[in-house]
N, C-alpha and C positions, 0 to 999 in steps of 0.2 A: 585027502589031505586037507585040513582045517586052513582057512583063507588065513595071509599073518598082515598087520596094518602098521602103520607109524605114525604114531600122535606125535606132535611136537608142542612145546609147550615154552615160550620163552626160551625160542631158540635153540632149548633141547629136546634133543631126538629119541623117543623111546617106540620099542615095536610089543606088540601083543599078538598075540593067536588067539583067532578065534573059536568057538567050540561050532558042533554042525548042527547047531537048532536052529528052529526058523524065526526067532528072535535075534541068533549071531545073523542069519539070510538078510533079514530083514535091516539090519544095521551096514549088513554088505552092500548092499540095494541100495542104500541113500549117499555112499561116501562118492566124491570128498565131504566132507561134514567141516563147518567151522562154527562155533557153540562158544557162548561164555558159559564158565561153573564158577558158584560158589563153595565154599570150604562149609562145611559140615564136622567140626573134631577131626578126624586124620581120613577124610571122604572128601571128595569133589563130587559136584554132580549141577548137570545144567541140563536146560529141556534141548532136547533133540529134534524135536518135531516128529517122531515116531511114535504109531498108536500100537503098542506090543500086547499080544494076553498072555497071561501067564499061564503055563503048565505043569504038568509035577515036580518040575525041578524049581521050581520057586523057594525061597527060603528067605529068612532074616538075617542068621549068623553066615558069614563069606569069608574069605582066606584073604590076607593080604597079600595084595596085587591084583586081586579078582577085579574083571569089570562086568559090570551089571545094569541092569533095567528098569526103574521104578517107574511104574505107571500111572500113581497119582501126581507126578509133576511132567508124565513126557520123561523123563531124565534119563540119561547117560549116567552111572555112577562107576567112578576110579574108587576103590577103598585100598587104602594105604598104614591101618591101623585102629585104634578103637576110634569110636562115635559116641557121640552121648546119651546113643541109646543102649551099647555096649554095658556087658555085664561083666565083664573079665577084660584079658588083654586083646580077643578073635572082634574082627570090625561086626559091627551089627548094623542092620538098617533101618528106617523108620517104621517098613513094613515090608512083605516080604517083596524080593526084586529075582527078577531072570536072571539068568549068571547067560555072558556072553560069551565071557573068554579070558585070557588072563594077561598080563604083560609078562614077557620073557625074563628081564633082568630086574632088577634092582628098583624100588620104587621110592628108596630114601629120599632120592631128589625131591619126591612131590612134597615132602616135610616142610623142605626151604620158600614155596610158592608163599602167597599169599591169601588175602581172602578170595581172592576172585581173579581167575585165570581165561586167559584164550586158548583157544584149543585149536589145531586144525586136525582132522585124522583123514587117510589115505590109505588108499590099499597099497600093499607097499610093491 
């Protein structure tokens, strides 16, 4: 069974699931976690303090909702939508990132954030 977490973000409460790589492991392994991110186009993403490598499942284009990995910043990445690296409507990243896992519900909330958020996440 894939571990499930709850970020809260400005006093709301969203959960995600993670997937069983050792990059989701390894993100399991540091929480609680509390991170600022910046807004990126319709993406968050803040360093995490995790040194992740990436493996076959790396990619650029990611589903919205997906949370993932970028390695040249340390980052945590929320994508919620296109990015300005994006070439259609599907979020893209600056370069390719691990996919950890996803959020459950609905991520329109993250729209309303602003540039720069707090984060705490938890196993839930």
């Amino acid at each position: 069974m894939s571990p499930k977490i709850t970020i809260t973000i400005q006093n709301q409460r969203f959960t995600a699931q993670l997937n069983d790589s050792p990059a989701a492991k390894q993100l399991l392994d540091a929480l609680p976690l509390k991170l600022r991110m910046s807004r990126w186009g319709e993406e968050y993403y803040g360093d995490c303090g995790l040194a992740v490598e990436l493996d076959d499942s790396a990619r650029e284009i990611v589903e919205v909702g997906e949370i993932a990995y970028w390695p040249p910043g340390s980052a945590l990445c929320f994508f919620f939508g296109p990015t300005p690296a994006s070439t259609d409507a599907r979020p893209r990243a600056a370069s390719a990132v691990a996919p950890l896992g996803r959020f459950s519900g609905s991520v329109e909330a993250l729209k309303s954030f602003g540039s720069s958020i707090e984060v705490q996440i938890e196993v839930e």
